[in-house]
C-alpha positions as CSV (number, residue, x, y, z in Angstrom):
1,X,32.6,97.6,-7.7
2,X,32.3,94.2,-7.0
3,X,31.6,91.5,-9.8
4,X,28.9,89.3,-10.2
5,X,31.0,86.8,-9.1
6,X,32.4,88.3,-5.9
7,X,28.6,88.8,-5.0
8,X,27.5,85.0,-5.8
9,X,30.4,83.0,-4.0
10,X,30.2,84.3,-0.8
11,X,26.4,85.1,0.3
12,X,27.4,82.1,3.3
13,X,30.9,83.7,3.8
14,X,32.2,85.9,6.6
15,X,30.8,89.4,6.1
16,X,29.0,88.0,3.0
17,X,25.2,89.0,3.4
18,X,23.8,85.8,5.1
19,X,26.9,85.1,6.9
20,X,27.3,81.5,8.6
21,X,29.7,80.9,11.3
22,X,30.6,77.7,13.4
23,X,29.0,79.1,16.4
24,X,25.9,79.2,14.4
25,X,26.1,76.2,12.6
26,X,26.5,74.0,16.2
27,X,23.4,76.1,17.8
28,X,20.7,75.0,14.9
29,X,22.5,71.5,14.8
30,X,22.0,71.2,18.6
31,X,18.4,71.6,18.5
32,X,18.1,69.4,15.7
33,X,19.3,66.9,17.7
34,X,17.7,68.2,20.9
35,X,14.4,65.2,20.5
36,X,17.2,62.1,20.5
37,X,18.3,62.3,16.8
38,X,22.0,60.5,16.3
39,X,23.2,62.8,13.5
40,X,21.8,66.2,11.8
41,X,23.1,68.2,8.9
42,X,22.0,71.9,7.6
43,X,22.6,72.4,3.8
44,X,22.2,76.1,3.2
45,X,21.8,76.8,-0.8
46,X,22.1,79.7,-2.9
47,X,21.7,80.2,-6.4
48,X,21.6,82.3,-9.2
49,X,20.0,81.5,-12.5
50,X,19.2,82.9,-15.8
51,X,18.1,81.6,-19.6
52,X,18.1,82.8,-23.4
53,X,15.6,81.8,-25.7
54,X,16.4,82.9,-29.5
55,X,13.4,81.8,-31.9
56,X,11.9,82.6,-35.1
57,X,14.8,86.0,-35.6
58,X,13.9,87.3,-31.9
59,X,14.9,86.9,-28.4
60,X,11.9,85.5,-27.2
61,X,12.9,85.1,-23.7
62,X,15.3,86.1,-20.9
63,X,14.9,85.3,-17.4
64,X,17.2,85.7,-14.5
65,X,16.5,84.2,-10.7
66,X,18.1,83.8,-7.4
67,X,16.5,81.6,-4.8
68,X,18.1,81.2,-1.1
69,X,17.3,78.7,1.4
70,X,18.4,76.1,4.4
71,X,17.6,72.7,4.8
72,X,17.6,70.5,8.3
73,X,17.6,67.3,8.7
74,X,18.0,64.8,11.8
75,X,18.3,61.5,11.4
76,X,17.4,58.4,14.2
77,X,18.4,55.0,12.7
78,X,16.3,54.9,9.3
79,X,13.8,57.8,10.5
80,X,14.4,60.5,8.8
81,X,13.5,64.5,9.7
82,X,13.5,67.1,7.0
83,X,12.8,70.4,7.5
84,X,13.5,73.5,5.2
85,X,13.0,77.3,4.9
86,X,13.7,80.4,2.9
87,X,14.0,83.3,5.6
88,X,17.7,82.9,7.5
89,X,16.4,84.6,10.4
90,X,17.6,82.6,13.2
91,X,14.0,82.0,14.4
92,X,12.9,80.7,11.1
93,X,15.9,78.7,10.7
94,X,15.3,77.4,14.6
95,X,11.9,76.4,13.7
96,X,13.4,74.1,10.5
97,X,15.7,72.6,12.8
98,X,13.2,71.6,15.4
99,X,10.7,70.5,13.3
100,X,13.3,68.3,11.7
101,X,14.2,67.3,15.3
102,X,10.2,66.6,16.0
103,X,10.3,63.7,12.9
104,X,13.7,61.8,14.2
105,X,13.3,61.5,17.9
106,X,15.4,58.3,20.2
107,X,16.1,58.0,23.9
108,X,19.7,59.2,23.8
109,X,21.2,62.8,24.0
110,X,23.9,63.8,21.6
111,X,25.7,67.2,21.1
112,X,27.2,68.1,17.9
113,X,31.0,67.8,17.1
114,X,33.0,70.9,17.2
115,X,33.1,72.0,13.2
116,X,36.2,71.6,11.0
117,X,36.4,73.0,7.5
118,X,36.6,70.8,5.3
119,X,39.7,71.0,2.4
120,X,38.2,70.1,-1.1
121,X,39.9,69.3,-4.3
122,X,39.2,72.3,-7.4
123,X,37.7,70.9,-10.5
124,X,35.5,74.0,-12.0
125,X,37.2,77.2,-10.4
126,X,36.6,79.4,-13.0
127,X,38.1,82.8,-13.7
128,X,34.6,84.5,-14.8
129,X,31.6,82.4,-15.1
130,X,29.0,82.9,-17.7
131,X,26.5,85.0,-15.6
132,X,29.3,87.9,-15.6
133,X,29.2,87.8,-19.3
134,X,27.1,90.8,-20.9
135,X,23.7,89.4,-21.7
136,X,24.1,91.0,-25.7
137,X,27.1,88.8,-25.6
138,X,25.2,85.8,-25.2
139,X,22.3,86.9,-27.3
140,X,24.5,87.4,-30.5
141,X,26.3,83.8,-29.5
142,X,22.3,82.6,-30.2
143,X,22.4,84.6,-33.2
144,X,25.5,83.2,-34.8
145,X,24.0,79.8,-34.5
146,X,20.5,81.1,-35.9
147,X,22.3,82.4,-38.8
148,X,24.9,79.1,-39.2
149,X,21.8,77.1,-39.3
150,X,19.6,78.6,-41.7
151,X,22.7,79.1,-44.2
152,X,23.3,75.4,-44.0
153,X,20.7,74.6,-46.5
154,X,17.5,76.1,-48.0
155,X,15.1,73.6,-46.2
156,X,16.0,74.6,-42.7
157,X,12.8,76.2,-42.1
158,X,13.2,76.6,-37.7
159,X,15.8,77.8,-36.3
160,X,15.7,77.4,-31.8
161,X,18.5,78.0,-29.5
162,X,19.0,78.3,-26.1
163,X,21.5,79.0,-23.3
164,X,20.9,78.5,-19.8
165,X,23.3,79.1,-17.0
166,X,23.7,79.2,-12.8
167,X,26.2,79.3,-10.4
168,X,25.0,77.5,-6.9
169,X,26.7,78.1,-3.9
170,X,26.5,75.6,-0.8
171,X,27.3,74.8,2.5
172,X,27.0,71.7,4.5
173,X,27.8,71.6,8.6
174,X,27.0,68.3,9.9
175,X,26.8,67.2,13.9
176,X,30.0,64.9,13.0
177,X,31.7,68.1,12.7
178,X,32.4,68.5,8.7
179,X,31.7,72.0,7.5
180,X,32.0,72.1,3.1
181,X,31.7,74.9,1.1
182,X,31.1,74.8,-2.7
183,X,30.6,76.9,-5.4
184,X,29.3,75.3,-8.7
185,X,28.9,76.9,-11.8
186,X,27.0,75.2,-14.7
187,X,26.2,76.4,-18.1
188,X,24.5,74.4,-21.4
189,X,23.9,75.8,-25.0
190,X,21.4,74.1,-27.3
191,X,19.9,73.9,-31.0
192,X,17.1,72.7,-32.4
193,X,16.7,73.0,-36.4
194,X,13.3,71.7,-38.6
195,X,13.4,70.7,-41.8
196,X,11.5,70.8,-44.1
197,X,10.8,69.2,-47.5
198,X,7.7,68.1,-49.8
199,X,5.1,68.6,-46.9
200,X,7.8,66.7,-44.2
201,X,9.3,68.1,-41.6
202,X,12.3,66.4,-39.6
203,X,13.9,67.6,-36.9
204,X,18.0,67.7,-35.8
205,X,19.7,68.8,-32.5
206,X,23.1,69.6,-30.8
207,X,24.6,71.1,-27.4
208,X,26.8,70.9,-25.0
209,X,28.1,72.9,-22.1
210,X,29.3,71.9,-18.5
211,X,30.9,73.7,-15.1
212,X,32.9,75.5,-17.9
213,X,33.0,79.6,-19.4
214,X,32.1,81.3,-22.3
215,X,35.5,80.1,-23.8
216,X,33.7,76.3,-24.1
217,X,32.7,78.3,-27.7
218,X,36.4,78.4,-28.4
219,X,36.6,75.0,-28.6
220,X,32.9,73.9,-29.7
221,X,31.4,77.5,-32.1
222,X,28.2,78.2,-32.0
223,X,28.2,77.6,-36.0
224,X,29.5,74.2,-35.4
225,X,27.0,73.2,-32.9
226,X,24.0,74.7,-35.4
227,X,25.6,72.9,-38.6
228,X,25.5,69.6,-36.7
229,X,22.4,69.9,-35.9
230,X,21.2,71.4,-39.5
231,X,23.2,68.1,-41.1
232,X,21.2,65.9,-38.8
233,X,17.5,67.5,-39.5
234,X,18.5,67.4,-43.3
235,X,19.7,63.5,-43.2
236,X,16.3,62.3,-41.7
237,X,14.4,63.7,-44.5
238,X,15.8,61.3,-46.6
239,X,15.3,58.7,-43.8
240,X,14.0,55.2,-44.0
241,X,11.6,53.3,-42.0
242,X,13.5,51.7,-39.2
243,X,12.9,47.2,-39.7
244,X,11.9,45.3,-36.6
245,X,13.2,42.2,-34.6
246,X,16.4,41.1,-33.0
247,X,19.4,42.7,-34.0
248,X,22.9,43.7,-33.6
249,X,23.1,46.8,-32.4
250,X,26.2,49.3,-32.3
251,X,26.2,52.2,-30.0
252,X,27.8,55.4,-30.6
253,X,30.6,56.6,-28.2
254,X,29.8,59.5,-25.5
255,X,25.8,59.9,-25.5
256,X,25.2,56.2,-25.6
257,X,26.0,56.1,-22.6
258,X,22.5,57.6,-21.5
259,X,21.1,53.8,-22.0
260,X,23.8,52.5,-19.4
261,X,22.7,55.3,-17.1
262,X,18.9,54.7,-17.4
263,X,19.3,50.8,-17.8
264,X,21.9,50.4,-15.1
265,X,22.7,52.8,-13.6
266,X,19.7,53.9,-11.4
267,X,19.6,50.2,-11.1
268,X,23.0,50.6,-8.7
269,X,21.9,53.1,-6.4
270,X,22.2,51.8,-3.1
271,X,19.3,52.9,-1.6
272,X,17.3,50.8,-3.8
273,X,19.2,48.0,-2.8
274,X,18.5,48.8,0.3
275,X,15.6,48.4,0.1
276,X,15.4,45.5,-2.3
277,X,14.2,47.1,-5.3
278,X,16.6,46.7,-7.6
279,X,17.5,43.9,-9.6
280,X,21.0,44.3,-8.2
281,X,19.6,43.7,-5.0
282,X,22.1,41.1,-3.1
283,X,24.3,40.8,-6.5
284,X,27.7,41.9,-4.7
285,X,30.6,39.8,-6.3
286,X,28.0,37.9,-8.8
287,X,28.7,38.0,-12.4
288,X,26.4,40.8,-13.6
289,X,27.9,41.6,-17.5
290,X,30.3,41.1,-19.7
291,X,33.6,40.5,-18.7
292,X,34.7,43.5,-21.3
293,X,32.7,45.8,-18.5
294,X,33.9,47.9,-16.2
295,X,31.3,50.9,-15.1
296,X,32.2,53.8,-12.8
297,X,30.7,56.6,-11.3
298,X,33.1,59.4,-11.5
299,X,32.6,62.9,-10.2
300,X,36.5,64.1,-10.7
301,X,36.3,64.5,-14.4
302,X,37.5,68.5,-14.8
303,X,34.6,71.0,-15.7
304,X,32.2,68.2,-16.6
305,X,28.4,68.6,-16.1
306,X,28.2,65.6,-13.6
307,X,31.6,66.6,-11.5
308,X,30.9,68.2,-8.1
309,X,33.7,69.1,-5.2
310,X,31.7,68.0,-2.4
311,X,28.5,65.8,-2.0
312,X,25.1,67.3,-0.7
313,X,26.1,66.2,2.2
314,X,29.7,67.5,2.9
315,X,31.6,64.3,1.6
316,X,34.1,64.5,-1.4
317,X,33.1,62.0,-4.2
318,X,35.8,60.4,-5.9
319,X,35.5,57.4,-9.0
320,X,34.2,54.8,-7.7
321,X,34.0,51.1,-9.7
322,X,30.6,49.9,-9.7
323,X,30.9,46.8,-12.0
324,X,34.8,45.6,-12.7
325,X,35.4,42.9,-15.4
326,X,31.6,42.1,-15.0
327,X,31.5,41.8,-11.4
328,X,29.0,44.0,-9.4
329,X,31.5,45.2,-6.7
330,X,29.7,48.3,-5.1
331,X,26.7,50.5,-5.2
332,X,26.4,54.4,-5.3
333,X,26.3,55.8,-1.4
334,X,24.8,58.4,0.2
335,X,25.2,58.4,4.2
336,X,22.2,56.5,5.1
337,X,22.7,53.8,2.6
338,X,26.7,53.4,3.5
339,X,25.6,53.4,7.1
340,X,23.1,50.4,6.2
341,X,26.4,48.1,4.7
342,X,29.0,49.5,7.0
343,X,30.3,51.8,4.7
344,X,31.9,55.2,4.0
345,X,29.5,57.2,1.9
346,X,31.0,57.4,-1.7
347,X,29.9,60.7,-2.2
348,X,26.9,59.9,-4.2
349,X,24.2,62.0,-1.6
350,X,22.6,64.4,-4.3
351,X,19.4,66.7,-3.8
352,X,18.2,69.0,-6.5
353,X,18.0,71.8,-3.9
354,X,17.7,73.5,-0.2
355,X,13.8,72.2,-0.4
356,X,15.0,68.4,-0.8
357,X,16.5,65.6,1.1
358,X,19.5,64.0,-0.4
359,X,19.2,60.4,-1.9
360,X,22.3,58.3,-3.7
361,X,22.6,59.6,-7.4
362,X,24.8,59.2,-10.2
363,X,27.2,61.8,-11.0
364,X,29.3,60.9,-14.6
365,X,28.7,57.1,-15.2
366,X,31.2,55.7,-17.6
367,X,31.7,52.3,-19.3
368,X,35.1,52.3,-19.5
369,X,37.0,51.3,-22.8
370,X,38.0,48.5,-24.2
371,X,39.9,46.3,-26.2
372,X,38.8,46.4,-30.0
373,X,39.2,49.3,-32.5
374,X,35.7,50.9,-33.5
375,X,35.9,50.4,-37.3
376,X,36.3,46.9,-36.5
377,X,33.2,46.4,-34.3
378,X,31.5,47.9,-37.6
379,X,32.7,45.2,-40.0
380,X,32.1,42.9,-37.7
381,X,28.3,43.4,-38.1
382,X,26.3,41.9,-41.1
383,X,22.8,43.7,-40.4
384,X,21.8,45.6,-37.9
385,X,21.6,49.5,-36.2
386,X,23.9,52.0,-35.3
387,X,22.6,54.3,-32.7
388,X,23.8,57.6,-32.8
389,X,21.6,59.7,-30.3
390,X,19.1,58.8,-28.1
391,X,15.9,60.7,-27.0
392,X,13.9,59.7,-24.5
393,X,13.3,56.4,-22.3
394,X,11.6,54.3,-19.8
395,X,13.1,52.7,-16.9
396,X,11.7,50.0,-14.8
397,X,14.7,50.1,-11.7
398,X,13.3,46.8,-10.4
399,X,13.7,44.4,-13.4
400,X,16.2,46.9,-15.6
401,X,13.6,46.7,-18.3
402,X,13.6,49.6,-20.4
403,X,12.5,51.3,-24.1
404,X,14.5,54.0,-25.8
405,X,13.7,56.1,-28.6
406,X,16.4,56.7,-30.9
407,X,17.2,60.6,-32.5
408,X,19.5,59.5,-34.8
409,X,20.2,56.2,-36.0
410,X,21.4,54.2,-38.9
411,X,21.1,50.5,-40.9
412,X,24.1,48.7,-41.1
413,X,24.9,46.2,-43.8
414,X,28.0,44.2,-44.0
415,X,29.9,46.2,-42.1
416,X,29.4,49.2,-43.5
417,X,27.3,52.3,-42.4
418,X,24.4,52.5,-45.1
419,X,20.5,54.3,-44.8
420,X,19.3,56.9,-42.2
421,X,16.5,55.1,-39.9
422,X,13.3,57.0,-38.3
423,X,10.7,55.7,-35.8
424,X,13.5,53.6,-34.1
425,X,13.1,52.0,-30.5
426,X,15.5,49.7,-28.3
427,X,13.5,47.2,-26.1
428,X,15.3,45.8,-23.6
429,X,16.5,44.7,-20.3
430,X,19.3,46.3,-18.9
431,X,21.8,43.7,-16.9
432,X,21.1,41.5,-19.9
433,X,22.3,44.5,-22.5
434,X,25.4,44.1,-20.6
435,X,25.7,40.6,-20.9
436,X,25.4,40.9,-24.6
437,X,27.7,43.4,-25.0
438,X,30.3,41.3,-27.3
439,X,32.9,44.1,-28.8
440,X,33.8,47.3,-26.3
441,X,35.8,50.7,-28.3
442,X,38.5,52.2,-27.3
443,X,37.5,54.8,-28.1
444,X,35.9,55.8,-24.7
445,X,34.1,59.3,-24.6
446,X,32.0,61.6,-22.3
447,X,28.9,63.1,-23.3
448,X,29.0,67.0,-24.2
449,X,27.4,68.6,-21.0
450,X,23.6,68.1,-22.0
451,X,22.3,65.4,-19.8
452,X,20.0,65.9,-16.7
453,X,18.2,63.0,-14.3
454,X,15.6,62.9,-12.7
455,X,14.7,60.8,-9.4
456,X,11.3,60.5,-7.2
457,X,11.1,64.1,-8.3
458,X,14.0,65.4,-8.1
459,X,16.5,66.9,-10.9
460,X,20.3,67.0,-11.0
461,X,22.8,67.2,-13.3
462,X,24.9,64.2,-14.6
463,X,27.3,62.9,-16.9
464,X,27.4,59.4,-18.8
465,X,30.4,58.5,-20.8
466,X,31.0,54.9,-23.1
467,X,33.5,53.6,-26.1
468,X,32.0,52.4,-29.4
469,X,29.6,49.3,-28.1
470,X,28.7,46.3,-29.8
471,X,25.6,44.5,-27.9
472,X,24.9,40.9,-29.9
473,X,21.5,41.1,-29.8
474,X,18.4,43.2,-28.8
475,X,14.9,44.0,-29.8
476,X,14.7,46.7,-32.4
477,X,11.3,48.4,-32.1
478,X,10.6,49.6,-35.8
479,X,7.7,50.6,-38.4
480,X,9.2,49.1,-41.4
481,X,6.5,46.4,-42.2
C-alpha cells in the first residue's frame, strides 16, 4: 500500500491521478496565447494540510485538508491575465486559459516553446514527511510540551501548543518552454505559556520548524521548546516598565532579523520599484546603509522555512546580494519586474497559492555577519535595550517607516544585561536603521522556522537571519514615565 507520501508527490505525475503531460501543457498554453499574449504560464498546485491544537489538557482541534487547482496567466507587455480553477477537466481548465487570454490581448501571434523539464537542485527531500507520521504521535509530542511547561514552575497557569504541517506539490509549464516540478514540505511547532502571579498574567512563547521531519525534535525537544517559553512568561512578571526616548539599541541574533525584513526588506522588492513606491526607488549603486551591511535574499539555505527549489514561476532562486558594503546593488525579481530592468528573474516570483498571481517576495533575508564579537557590542553600550523577540509591526514600504512591538526585551546598563522591560516599541525608519547600525556580530543566525509574510493579501512563508546588531540610535517607544 502506498504511503502518504507516494500519494502526495505525484498527483501531476505520469499515471498520478491528475496526470499532466507536455502535450497537454502546450494545448492550454496555446490558447492562452491564442488573443496576442507574448508569454503564458499554468501553475497547477496541490496540497495537503493538517493542524493540532493541544489546550487546557485536551486536543482541542485536528484538521486535515487537501485543496487542488491550476492557475493561467498571459501576459502582453505590463497587462496581465489571470485566470484560475479547481476542476482539471480539460474544459474547465480551457476556459482558465482563455479567459486569461481575454485580459492580455496584442496584435501578434505566438506559439508556445516546445517544453523541457527543468533539472532543480534538492534542498528538503525528505525521507518521510510529517503528514505520514501517526496523528497520536504528534498529539503526545503536544503533550510532552504541555506537561514540560506546567512542571517548570507553579505559576504557569496556560499551557497552548500547536503543530501545523503541509506538503505542496507544483508544477509550472511556461510558453518559453520550462516545465518545474516541486514538492515542498513544511512543518512548525509552537507554545504559548501564561503566567500568572498576584492578579498578573504575562505571557512567554517558542517554536520552530521548517521543510524538515519529525526528527527536527531530535535536535530542538518539545520540553525545550515549552521551558523556553515557560522561562520567558515567568521573567516578565517581574518585568519593568520599558523608559522612553532615543537609545542604543542591541538586537538579538536570528529573529531580529524580522525588523530588517519588514523595514527593508519589502522595501527591495522590485516591483515596487517599479513602480516607484519604494524609497529604494532609483537607489541602484547609492549608498543606502552602513558600510558593515551586506543583505541577501537566499532561498538555498537546507530545510529552512524560506528555501524553495523552484520559483512560482519555474525559475531556480539562488542568493542574491541585495545591499553589499552599504550599496543597494539589486532588487528581488519576479519575471515581469526583471523584464522591466533587462534582467533575469532572480527567482523571487512567489504566490500564496493556485488562486494567486505571483509578485517578487522575499524568501530567507539575511544580514550577513560581521566584524565584532557580540559581548563586545554589549559593553560597548552605556544605556539602552536589548531586543530579544519581536511581535508584531507596521510597515510603511514607501518611506521605510515602521513600529515594532517587542516580546521580549531587556535594559542595558554599562554594558551589562540588567531588568526585564514590558510595553516596549521601536519607532523608526528603516534605511536610516541601517545607517545607524554601528557594531555588526559574528555571530550571524537564521530564525527557527516560525516566520510567515504577508503581501497585498497574500501569505508565504519566509526566513530572516542577522548577527548580534548594534544600531546607535533609535526611538524607544516606552510607558516608564
Amino acid at each position: 500500500m502506498p504511503t502518504h507520501s507516494d500519494l502526495y508527490r505525484a498527483p501531476f505525475g505520469p499515471g498520478g491521478p491528475s496526470a499532466v503531460d507536455a502535450q497537454l501543457a502546450e494545448k492550454l498554453l496555446a490558447a492562452a496565447l491564442a488573443r496576442g499574449a507574448d508569454y503564458a504560464d499554468l501553475f497547477f498546485e496541490y496540497r495537503a494540510a493538517g493542524g493540532f491544537v493541544f489546550d487546557e489538557g485536551i486536543l482541542k482541534s485536528a484538521s486535515r485538508g487537501v485543496s487542488m487547482g491550476l492557475g493561467v496567466r498571459a501576459q502582453q507587455g505590463d497587462a496581465t491575465g489571470y485566470a484560475y480553477t479547481e476542476k482539471l477537466d480539460w474544459d474547465a481548465m480551457k476556459r482558465a486559459a482563455e479567459t486569461a487570454a481575454a485580459i492580455a490581448t496584442g496584435g501578434g501571434s505566438h506559439a508556445p516553446h516546445k517544453v523541457e523539464v527543468r533539472s532543480l537542485p534538492s534542498r528538503y527531500d525528505l525521507d518521510r514527511v510529517t503528514l505520514d507520521v501517526p496523528g497520536m504521535e504528534k498529539r503526545k509530542i503536544l503533550e510532552r510540551a504541555a506537561a514540560a511547561a506546567h512542571a517548570h514552575d507553579a505559576r504557569v497557569v496556560k499551557v497552548e501548543c500547536s503543530f501545523a504541517e503541509e506538503i505542496r506539490e507544483i508544477l509550472v509549464v511556461t510558453s518559453d518552454g520550462k516545465l518545474a516540478r516541486d514538492v515542498q514540505p513544511l512543518m512548525r511547532f509552537g507554545v504559548r505559556v501564561i503566567a500568572e502571579k498576584d492578579g498578573k498574567r504575562q505571557e512567554g512563547s517558542s517554536g520552530g520548524g521548517g521543510r524538515t521531519t519529525i526528527g527536527y525534535f531530535d535536535g530542538k525537544s518539545p520540553e525545550w521548546h515549552a521551558t523556553r517559553a515557560a522561562e520567558q512568561a515567568i521573567l516578565m512578571l517581574s518585568a519593568e516598565e520599558a523608559p522612553a526616548g532615543q537609545m542604543e539599541v542591541v538586537l538579538a541574533p536570528g529573529d531580529s532579523g524580522i525588523l530588517l525584513h519588514e523595514a527593508v526588506g519589502h522595501g527591495l522588492e522590485a516591483d515596487f520599484n517599479r513602480k516607484g513606491t519604494s524609497n529604494y526607488s532609483g537607489q541602484i549603486g547609492n549608498v543606502v546603509a552602513s558600510e558593515l551591511c551586506t543583505v541577501v535574499d537566499d532561498a538555498t539555505l537546507l530545510q529552512s522555512r524560506g528555501s524553495i527549489n523552484v520559483d512560482d514561476e519555474g525559475n531556480e532562486p539562488k542568493s542574491s546580494v541585495l545591499i553589499e558594503k552599504g550599496k543597494l546593488v539589486g532588487y528581488m525579481h519576479d519575471r515581469l519586474s526583471a523584464s522591466h530592468y533587462d534582467l533575469v528573474p532572480s527567482g523571487n516570483g512567489r504566490r500564496e497559492s493556485f488562486a494567486a498571481a505571483p509578485m517578487p517576495r522575499m524568501t530567507n533575508t539575511i544580514l550577513m555577519a560581521g566584524p565584532h564579537d557580540p559581548e563586545e557590542i554589549l559593553k560597548s553600550v552605556k544605556k539602552g535595550i536589548f531586543a530579544k523577540k519581536f511581535g508584531g509591526g507596521q510597515v510603511d514600504i514607501s518611506n521605510g517607516d515602521f513600529v515594532f512591538s517587542l516580546t521580549e526585551s531587556y535594559l542595558v546598563e554599562d554594558g551589562k544585561i540588567t531588568a526585564p522591560l514590558k510595553g516596549v516599541n521601536l519607532i523608526g525608519n528603516g534605511p536610516d536603521v541601517l545607517r545607524k547600525v554601528a557594531m555588526l556580530g559574528n555571530d550571524v543566525e537564521t530564525s527557527d522556522g516560525i516566520w510567515t509574510c504577508g503581501k497585498d493579501g497574500q501569505s508565504v512563508p519566509v526566513g530572516v537571519g542577522c548577527p548580534t546588531i548594534k544600531i546607535s540610535s533609535i526611538t524607544v517607544g516606552g510607558t516608564k514615565v
